[in-house]
C-alpha positions, 0 to 999 in steps of 0.5 A, a space after each residue: 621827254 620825247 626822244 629824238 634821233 639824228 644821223 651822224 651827219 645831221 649830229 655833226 652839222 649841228 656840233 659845228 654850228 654850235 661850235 662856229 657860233 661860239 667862235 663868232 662871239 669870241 668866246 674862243 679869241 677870249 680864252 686863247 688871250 687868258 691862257 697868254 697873258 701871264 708866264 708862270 713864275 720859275 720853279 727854285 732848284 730844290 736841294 739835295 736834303 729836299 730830293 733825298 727827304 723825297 726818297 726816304 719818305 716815299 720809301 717807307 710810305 710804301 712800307 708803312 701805309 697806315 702810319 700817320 704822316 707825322 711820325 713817317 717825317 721824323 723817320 725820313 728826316 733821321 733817314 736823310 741825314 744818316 744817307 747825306 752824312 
């Protein structure tokens, strides 16, 4: 594959050329109309338990690395009612 080089100049004339075109095709009109259409839906208010579970889990996550997931979840469950009661 022959190399070729360019100055700075002629690298930037030929980015905004490619970018200019793209543009008159509508390819950037189109996906600014995409990116509009649809509001995403609003998140529920996640609970107290919810938040606390969070916490608990992360927390012995740390401690606990290698510890299936499982197991981490029944602990955190056990935690959060102790910490909620």
């Amino acid at each position: 594959m022959p190399t070729v080089t360019m100055t700075l100049e002629e690298y930037e004339a030929l980015r905004s050329l490619i970018s200019s075109e793209r543009e008159s095709e509508g390819a950037s009109l189109a996906e600014r109309d995409v990116s509009l259409g649809k509001p995403k839906p609003k998140r529920r208010k996640k609970s107290k338990y919810q938040r606390e579970l969070g916490r608990q889990l992360k927390m012995l996550k740390v401690k606990h690395p290698r510890t299936k997931i499982t197991a981490l979840m029944k602990r955190a469950h056990r935690a959060t009612r102790k910490a909620l009661k």
